[in-house]
KETI-976305 format. One line per field, with one value per residue (C-alpha): residue in three letters; x, y, z. Coordinates in nm, 2 decimals. Each point is the difference from the previous one (the first is absolute). Layout:
residuo (ALA  ...)
east (X  ...)
north (Y  ...)
up (Z  ...)
This chain:
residuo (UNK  UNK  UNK  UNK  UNK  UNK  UNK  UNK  UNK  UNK  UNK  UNK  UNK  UNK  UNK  UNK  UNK  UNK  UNK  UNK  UNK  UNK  UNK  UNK  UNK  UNK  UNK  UNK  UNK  UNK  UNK  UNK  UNK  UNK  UNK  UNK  UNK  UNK  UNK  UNK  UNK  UNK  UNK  UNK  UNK  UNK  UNK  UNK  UNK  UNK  UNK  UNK  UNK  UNK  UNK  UNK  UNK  UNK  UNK  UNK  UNK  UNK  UNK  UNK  UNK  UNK  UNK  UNK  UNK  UNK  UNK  UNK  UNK  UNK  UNK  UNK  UNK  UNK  UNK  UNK  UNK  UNK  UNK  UNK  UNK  UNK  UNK  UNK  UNK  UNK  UNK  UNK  UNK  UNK  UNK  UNK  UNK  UNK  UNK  UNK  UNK  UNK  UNK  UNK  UNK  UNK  UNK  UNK  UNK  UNK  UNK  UNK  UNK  UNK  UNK  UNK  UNK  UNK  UNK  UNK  UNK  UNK  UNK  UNK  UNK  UNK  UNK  UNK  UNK  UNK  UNK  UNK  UNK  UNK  UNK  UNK  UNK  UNK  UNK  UNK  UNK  UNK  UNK  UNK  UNK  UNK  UNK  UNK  UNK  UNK  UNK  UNK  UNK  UNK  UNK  UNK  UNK  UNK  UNK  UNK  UNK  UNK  UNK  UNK  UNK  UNK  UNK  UNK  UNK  UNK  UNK  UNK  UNK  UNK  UNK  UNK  UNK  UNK  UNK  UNK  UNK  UNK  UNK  UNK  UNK  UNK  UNK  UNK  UNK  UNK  UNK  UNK  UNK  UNK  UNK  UNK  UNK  UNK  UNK  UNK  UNK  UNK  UNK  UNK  UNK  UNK  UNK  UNK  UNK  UNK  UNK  UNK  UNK  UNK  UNK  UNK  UNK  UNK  UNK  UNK  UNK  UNK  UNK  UNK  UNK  UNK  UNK  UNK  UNK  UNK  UNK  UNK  UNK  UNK  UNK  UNK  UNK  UNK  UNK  UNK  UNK  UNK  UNK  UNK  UNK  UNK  UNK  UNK  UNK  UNK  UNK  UNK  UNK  UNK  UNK  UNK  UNK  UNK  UNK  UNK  UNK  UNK  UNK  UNK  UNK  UNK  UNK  UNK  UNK  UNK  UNK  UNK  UNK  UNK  UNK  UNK  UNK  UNK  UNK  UNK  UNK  UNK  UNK  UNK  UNK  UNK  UNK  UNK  UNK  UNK  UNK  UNK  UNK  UNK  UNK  UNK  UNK  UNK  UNK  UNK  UNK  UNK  UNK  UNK  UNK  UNK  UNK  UNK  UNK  UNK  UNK  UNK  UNK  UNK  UNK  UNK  UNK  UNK  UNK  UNK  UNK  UNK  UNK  UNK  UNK  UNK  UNK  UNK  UNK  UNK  UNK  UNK  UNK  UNK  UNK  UNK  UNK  UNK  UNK  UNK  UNK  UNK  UNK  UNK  UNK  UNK  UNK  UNK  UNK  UNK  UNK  UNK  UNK  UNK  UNK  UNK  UNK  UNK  UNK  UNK  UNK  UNK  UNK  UNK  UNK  UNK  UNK  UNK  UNK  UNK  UNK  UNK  UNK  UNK  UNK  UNK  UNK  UNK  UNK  UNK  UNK  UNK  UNK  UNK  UNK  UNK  UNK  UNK)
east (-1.28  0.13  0.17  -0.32  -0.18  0.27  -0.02  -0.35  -0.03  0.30  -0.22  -0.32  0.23  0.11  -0.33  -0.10  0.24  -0.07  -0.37  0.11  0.25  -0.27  -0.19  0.23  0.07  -0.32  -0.01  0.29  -0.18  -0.29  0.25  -0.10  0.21  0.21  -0.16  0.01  0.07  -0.06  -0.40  -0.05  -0.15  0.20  0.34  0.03  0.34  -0.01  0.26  0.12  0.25  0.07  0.28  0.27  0.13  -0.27  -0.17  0.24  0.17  -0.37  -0.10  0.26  -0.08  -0.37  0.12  0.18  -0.28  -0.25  0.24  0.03  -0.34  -0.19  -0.13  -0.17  -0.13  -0.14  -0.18  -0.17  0.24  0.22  -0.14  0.25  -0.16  0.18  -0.02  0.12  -0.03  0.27  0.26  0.17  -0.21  -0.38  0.11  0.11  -0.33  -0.22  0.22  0.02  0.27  -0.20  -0.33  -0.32  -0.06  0.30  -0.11  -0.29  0.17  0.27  -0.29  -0.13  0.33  0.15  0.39  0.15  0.32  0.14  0.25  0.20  -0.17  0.10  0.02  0.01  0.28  0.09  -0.01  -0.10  -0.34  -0.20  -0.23  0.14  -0.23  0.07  0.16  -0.19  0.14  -0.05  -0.34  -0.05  0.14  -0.23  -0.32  0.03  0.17  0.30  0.19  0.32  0.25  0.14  0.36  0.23  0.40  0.20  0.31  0.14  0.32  0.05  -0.20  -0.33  -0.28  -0.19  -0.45  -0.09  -0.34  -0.04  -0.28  -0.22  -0.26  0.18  0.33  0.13  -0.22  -0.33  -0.11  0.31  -0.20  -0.17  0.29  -0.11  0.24  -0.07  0.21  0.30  0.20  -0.19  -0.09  -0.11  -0.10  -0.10  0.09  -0.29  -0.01  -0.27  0.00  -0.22  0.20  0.34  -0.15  -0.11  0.33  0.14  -0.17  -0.02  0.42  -0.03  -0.24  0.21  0.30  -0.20  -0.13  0.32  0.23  0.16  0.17  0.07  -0.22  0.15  -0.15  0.14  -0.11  0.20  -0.16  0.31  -0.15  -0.31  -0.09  -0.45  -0.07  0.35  -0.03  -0.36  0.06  0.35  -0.25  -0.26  0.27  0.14  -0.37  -0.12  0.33  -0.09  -0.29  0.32  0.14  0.26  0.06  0.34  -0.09  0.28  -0.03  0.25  -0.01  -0.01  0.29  0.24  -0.23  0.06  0.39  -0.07  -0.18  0.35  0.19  0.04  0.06  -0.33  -0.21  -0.03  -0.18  -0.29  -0.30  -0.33  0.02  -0.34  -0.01  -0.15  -0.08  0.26  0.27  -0.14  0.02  0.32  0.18  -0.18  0.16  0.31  -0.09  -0.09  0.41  0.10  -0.20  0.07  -0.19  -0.35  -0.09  0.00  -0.17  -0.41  -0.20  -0.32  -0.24  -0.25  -0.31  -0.34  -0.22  0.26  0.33  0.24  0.33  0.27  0.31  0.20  0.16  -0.10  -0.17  0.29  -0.19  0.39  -0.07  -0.29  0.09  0.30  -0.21  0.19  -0.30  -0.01  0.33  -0.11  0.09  -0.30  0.14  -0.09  -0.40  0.09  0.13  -0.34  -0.17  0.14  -0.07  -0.40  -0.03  0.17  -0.26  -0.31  0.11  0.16  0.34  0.15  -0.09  0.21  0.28  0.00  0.00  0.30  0.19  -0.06  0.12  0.30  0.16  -0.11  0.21  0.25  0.10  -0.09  0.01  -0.10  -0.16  0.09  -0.18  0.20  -0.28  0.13  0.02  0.31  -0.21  -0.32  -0.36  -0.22  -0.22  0.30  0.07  -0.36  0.05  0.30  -0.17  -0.27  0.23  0.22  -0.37  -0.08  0.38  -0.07)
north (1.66  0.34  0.21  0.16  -0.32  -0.13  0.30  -0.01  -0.37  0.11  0.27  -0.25  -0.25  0.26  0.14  -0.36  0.01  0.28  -0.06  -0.35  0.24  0.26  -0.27  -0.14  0.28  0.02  -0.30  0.07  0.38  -0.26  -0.27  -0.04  -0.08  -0.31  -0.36  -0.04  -0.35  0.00  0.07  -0.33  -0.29  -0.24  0.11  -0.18  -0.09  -0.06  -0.24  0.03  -0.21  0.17  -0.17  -0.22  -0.03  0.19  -0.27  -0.20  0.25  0.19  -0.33  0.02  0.30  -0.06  -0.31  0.25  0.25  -0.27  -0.12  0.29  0.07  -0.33  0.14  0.27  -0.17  -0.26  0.32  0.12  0.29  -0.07  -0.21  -0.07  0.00  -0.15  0.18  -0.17  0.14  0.28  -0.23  0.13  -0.29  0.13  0.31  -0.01  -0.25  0.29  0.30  0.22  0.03  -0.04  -0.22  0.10  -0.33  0.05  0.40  -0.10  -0.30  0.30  0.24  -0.24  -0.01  0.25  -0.06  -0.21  -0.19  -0.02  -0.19  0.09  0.05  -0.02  0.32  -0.12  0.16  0.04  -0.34  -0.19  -0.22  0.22  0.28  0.36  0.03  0.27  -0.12  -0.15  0.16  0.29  -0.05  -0.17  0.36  0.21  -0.23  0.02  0.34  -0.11  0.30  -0.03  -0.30  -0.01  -0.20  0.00  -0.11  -0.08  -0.10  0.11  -0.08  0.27  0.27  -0.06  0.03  0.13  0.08  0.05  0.13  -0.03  0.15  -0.27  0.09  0.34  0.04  -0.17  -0.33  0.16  -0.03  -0.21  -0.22  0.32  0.22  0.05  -0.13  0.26  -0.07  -0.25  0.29  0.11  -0.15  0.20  -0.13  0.21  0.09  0.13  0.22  0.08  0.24  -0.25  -0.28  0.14  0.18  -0.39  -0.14  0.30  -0.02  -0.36  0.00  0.30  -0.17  -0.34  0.23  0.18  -0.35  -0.18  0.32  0.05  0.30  0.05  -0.04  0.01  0.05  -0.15  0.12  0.14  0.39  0.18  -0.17  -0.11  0.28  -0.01  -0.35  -0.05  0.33  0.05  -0.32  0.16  0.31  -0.20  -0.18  0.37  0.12  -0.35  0.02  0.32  -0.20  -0.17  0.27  -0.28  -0.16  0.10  -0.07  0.02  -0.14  -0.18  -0.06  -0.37  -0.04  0.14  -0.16  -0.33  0.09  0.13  -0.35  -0.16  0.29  -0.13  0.36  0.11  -0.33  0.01  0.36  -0.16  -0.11  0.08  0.06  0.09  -0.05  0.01  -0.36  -0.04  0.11  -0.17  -0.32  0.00  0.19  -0.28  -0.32  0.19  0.02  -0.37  -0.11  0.14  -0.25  -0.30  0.04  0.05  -0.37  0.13  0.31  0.03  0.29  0.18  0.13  0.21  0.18  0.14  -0.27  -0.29  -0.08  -0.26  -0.20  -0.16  -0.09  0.23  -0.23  -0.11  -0.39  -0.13  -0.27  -0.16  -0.13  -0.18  -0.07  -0.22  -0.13  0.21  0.16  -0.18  0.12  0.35  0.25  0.11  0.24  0.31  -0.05  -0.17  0.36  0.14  -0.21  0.14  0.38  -0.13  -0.15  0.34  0.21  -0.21  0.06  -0.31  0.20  -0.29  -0.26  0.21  0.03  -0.32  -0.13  0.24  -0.09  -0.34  0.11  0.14  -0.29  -0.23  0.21  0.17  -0.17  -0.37  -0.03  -0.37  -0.07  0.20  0.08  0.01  -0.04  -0.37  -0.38  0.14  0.18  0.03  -0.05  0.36  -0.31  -0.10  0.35  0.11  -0.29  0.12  0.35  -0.12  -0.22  0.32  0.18  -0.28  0.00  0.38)
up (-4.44  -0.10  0.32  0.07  0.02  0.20  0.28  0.01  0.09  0.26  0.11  0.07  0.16  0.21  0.07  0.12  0.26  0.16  0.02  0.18  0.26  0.09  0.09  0.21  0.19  0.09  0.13  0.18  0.14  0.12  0.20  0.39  0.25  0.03  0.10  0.38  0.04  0.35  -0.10  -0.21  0.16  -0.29  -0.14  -0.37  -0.17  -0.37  -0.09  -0.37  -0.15  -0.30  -0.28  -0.01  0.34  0.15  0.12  0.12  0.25  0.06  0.14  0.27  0.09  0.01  0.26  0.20  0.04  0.06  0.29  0.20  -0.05  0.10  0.28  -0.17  -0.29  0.27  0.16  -0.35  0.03  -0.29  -0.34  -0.31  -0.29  -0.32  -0.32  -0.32  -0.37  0.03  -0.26  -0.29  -0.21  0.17  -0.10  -0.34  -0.05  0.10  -0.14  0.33  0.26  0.26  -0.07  0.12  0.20  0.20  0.06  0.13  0.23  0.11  0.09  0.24  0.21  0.22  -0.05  -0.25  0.00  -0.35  -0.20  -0.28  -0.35  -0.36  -0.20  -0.41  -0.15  -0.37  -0.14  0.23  -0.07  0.18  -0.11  0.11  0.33  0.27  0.29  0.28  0.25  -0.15  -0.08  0.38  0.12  -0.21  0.05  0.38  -0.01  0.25  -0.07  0.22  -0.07  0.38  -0.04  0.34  -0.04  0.29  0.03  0.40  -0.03  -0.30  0.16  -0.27  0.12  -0.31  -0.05  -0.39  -0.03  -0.39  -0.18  -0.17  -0.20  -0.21  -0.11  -0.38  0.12  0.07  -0.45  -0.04  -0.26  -0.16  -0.16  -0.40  -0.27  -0.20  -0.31  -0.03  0.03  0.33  0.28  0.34  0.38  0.26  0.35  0.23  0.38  0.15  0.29  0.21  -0.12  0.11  0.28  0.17  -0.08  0.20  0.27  0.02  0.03  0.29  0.19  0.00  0.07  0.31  0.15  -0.02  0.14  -0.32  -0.06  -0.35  -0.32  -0.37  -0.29  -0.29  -0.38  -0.30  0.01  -0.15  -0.33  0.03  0.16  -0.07  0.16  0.23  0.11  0.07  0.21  0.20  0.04  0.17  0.22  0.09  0.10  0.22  0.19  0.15  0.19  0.19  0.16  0.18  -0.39  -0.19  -0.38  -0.27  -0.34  -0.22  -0.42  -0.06  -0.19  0.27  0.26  -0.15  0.05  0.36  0.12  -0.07  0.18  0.35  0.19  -0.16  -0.01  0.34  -0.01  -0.16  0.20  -0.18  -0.40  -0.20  -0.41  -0.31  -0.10  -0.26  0.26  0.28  -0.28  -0.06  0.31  0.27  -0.21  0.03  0.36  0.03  -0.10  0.33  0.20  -0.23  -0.34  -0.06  0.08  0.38  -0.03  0.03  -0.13  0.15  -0.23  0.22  -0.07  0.16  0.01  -0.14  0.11  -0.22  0.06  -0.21  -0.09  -0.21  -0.27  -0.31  -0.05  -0.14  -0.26  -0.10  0.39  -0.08  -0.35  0.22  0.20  0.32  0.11  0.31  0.09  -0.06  0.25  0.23  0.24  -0.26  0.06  0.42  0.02  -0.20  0.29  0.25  -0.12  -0.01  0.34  0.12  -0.26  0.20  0.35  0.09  0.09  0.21  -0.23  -0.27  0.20  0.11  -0.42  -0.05  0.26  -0.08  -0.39  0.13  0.23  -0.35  -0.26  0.20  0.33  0.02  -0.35  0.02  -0.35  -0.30  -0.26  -0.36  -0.28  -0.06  0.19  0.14  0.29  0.14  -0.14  0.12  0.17  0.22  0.07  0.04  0.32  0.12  0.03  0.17  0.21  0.15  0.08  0.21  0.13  0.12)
């Protein structure tokens, strides 16, 4: 193709995309309030496994959840419902990142609990899908990635509220290579995108008697999409009157979290979903790696939890999958019993959590045979809840 060609395909490409984002937003102007849990006679958890060591250290979870809530699965209150398919080999077999089977087995649940998933890279044997997790995010629309860090002892006590569904990720699969000498992906905001992210963050901030909201973008350059989204920070936080909000650029942010006379300033930070990416595994080295850190994915009607790191298929490849560290998606557990209304049975797991990998500290896990299997730990959690 000549250069004219060449734009005009751009242009179509283009075009395509922002027919798909129109529509979205008006899904998004049609969303209704958020699912009372409280109202539902039968509270279901989907259970995905996901790839590599996803099953093995989703299982232990699973055991965990089903444990402290026997009781209520005994009543009818709470069902678990199983969903396989969501593997790296279903989907490259059927071409999508997220297959319609498992869609329609997600849609039938209420909360999910999620393990790690592969995302093909550049020569690896897989066709180049989308992410799940992405695609999981944009299919249930669970806009705001909630990740907490806490470490006392340092003074962190950190809330990301991550945008999930926009940002550099939102056509991350759809930029057009236009020439070999050109190739362009797109970032997109949307005002009620941003403006639910916001006010998501405040509302968190306002519950939990925080004082201090930050937003985090890169506006003094990308100054359309970054700052149209520090705008919409600047006009939600005048709703909360009692709310300081200051906003930081990533780069020096990243600098800041390792600062520790300013690190302990932070309490509630709202991002972009690139930022919120990269700044919350950053985030997750302060309280031991992202093996101990869960993730939140919330939305209106759906609400999803996970661990933040990768699948790690070298694991499995090993055969160390079983001594795969769980505590990542026992920490994801714990954010879903809280998100369902079973506060004490949340504390309860993290306290629990806490005396296993800080304090008592009988079992270790190290990857290998030289510690513990995520089974054995998985018992000695449930073994200090009893203890309690």
């Amino acid at each position: 193709m000549n250069n004219a060609e060449q734009i005009k395909y751009a242009q179509e490409k283009f075009g395509e995309l922002l027919t798909e984002q129109f529509a979205r937003i008006e899904r998004m102007k049609a969303e209704k309030d958020f699912l009372d849990y409280d109202k539902l006679d039968n509270i279901v958890i989907g259970v995905v496994g996901g790839d590599g060591i996803g099953p093995a250290i989703t299982a232990q979870a699973h055991r965990i959840l089903e444990f402290l809530l026997s009781d209520e699965v005994a009543k009818g209150r709470i069902t678990f419902k199983v969903i396989d398919g969501c593997t790296i080999e279903h989907r490259a077999e059927v071409g999508k990142a997220l297959p319609d089977d498992v869609v329609e087995e997600l849609k039938k649940c209420h909360v999910i609990l999620k393990g790690p998933t592969t995302t093909p890279r550049a020569g690896d044997p897989w066709p180049n899908i989308e992410s799940a997790n992405v695609a999981m995010r944009k299919e249930l629309d669970l806009f705001a990635n909630v990740r907490p860090v806490k470490v006392p002892e340092q003074g962190i006590d950190w809330t990301f509220y991550r945008e999930n569904t926009e940002g550099a990720y939102a056509v991350g699969s759809k930029g057009v290579h236009v020439n070999d000498d050109l190739a362009i992906d797109f970032t997109v905001t949307t005002q009620e995108g941003s403006e639910r992210i916001a006010r998501a963050a405040f509302e968190y901030a306002k519950k939990t008697g925080k004082t201090r909201v930050t937003a985090v973008t890169k506006a003094n350059v990308v100054k359309t999409t970054d700052g149209k989204f520090l705008r919409i920070c600047q006009e939600v936080a005048k709703d909360y009157p009692g709310i300081e909000l200051d906003d930081w650029y990533i780069d020096i942010m990243t600098a800041k979290l390792v600062d520790p006379k300013r690190r302990t300033q932070f309490q509630v930070l709202v991002l972009p979903n690139l930022y919120g990416d990269i700044l919350t595994d950053e985030a997750a080295e302060f309280q031991g790696g992202v093996g101990t850190a869960g993730s939140a994915n919330i939305g209106k009607r759906y609400a999803m939890f996970e661990a933040i790191h990768g699948s790690a298929p070298r694991m499995v490849q090993e055969g160390r999958d079983k001594y795969a560290d769980p505590c990542s998606i026992i920490r994801a557990a714990v954010m879903l019993l809280e998100h369902i209304g079973y506060a004490d049975k949340a504390k309860k797991l993290e306290r629990a959590l806490d005396i296993c990998m800080y304090e008592e500290k009988k079992l270790v896990i190290t990857g290998r045979d030289t510690g513990a299997t995520s089974e054995a730990f998985a018992d000695y959690v449930m073994d200090t809840i009893q203890a309690l």
